[in-house]
N, C-alpha and C positions, 0 to 999 in steps of 0.2 A: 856900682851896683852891689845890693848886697844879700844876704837872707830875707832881708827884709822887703825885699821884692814880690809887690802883687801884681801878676802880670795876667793882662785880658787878651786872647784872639779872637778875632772875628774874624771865620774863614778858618777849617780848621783840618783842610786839607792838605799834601805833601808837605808844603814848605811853613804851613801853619803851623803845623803837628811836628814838624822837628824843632822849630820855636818851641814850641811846649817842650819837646823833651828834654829838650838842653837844661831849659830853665828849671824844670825839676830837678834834674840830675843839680841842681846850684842849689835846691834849696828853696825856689820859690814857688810861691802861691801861683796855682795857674788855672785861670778859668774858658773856658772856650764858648761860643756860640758860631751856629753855623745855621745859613738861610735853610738846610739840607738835615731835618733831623740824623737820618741816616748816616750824613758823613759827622756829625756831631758825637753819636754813639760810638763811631767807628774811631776817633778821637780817644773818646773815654775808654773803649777796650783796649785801644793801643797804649795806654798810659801815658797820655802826649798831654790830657789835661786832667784838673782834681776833679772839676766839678762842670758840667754843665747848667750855664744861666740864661737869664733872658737877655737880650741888649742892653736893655736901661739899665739890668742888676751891674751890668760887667762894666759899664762906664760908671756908675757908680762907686764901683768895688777897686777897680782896677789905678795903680798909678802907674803902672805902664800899659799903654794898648797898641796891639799891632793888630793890623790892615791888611789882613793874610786872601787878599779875595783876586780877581780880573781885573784890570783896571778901570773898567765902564762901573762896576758897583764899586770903585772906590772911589772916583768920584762923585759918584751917586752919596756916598756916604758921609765923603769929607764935606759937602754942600749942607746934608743934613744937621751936620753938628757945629756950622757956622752960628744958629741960633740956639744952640744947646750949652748948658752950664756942665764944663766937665773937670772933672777933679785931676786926672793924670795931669801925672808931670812931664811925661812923654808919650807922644804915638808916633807912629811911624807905620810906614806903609813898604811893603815889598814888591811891590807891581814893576814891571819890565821897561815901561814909558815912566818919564819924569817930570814932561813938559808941560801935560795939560793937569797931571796931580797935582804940581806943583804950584799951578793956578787954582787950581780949585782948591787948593787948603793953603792958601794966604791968610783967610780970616778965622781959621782954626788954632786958639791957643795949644801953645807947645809942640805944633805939629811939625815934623823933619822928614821929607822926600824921601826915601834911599834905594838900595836896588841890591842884594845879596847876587852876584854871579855864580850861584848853584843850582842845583835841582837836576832832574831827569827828565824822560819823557812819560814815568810812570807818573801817578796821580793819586792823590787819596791819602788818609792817614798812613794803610799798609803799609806805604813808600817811605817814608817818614826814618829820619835817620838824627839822633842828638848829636852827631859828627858832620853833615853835611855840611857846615860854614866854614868847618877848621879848616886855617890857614888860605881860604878864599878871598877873593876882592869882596867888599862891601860898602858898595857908592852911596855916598850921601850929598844931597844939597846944601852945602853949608845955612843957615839962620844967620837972623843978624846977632840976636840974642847967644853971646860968648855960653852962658852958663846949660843953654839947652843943646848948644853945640857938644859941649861935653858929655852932657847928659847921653844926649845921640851917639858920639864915640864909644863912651863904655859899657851901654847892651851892646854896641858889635862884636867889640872889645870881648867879653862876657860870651857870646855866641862861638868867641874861637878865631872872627874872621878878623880881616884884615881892612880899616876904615880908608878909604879912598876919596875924595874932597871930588866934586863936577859941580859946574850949572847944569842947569835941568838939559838946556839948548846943546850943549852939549852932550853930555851923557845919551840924549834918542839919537845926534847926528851918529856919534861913532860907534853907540850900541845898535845903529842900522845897519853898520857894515860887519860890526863883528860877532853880530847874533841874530837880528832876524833876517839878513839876507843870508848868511848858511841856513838857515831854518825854511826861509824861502826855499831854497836848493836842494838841502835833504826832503823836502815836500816832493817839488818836482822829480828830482831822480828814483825816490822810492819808488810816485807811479808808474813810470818809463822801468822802471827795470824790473817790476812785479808784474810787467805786459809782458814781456819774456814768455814766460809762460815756463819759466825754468824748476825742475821738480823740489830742486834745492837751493834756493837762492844764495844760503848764510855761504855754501860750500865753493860758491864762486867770487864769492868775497874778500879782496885784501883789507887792512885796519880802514884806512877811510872808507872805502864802500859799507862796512861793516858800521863803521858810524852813522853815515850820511842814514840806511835803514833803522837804526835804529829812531835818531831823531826823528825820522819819517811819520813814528808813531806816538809821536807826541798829541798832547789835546789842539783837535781841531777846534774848536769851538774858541779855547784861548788865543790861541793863536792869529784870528781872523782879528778877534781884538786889536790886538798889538798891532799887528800889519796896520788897520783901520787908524789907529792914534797915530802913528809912525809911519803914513804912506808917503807921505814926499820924501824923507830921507830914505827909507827900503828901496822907494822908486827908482830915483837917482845912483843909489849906488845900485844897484840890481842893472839901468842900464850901459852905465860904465861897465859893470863887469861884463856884461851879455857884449859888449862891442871890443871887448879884449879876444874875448873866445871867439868870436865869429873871426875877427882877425888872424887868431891861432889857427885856426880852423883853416883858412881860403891859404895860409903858410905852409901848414902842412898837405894840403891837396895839390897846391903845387910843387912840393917836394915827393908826391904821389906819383907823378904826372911821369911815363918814361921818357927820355934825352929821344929828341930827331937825332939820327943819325949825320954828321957833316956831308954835307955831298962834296966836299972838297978834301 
């Protein structure tokens, strides 16, 4: 990747908008659209994009495009431009699922699955950081095409993160246990422990409870996505774990339990 990099998002919220920043900070052309004038604006005041376009302008204009959205309008999208003439030499997508994007943009030239292991539970350009990838994992589904394989490596490369090779089928099984079943679990625990009714929650908090709340408050709406793409693997490992604890749980209640006394 070089200066000479015209980079398009579509979707130009936290993880959109630190794509953008990055990429300026390198030197390239970066144009943004967003279904949400509001967060498109919010984009351009944060300095995440140059210029605000239409969709057509930005596939147009752009030879690289990232797929900064949920993953239901990214497949929505990648479907769309299976009949569309596009000029990029790369796109790519950052959605949390791989399995069904990865379906739906088979017939999309130059298109590459991936999955940056970043972000927060905050949302929106605000959030938006040109450092969040550095030295991060950054999953991709290898192509069979060597040359766009490459091409995929060095925007990750270029972002700071670190390129990590998955099939799609993998990447949801084991990103089901190592992200959204905690996300699952900070969902649950958040509610159960804001029933407390405690004045100060944060203050009864060690680092993981203080995490588990934090992710709590991550986008609902995204989230139910994910879960929805990803529900038989969340499923499964969700009730492996839930049959771990219930076991911990009945172990330590009878370690609860006081000794009878011998009557001998």
């Amino acid at each position: 990747m070089n200066a000479a990099v015209t980079l398009g998002i579509v979707g130009t919220g936290a993880l959109g908008a630190s794509i953008g920043l990055r990429g300026r900070e390198l030197g390239w052309r970066v144009t943004g659209f967003d279904a949400s004038e509001l967060q498109s604006h919010a984009a351009l005041d944060r300095g995440a994009i140059d210029e605000i376009v239409t969709r057509a302008d930005l596939y147009e204009q752009s030879g690289t495009v990232v797929l900064a959205m949920p993953p239901r309008a990214v497949v929505e999208e990648l479907k769309a431009l299976r009949t569309r003439k596009i000029r990029a030499q790369l796109i790519i997508d950052v959605a949390s699922v791989k399995q069904p994007i990865f379906e739906a943009g088979r017939q999309v030239p130059n298109f590459v699955a991936t999955h940056p292991l970043a972000g927060s539970e905050r949302s929106g350009a605000a959030a938006a950081r040109g450092t969040l990838f550095f030295d991060k994992p950054w999953i991709y589904v290898p192509p069979r095409d060597k040359a766009l394989e490459m091409r995929a490596r060095d925007f990750i490369a270029a972002m700071g993160a670190r390129a990590v090779e998955s099939d799609a089928l993998t990447h949801d099984d084991v990103l089901g246990l190592t992200s959204h079943v905690p996300q699952l679990i900070a969902t649950v625990f958040s509610k159960v422990f804001r029933q407390q009714g405690i004045t100060d929650p944060e203050a009864f908090c060690g680092p993981v409870a203080a995490e588990l709340l934090r992710l709590g408050n991550s986008n609902a709406e995204l989230w139910r996505e994910i879960f929805a793409y990803n529900s038989e693997n969340v499923a499964r490992h969700a009730r492996d774990l839930a049959a771990k604890l219930t076991a911990a749980a009945q172990a330590l209640g009878k370690k609860a339990e006081p000794e009878e006394d011998d009557p001998h």
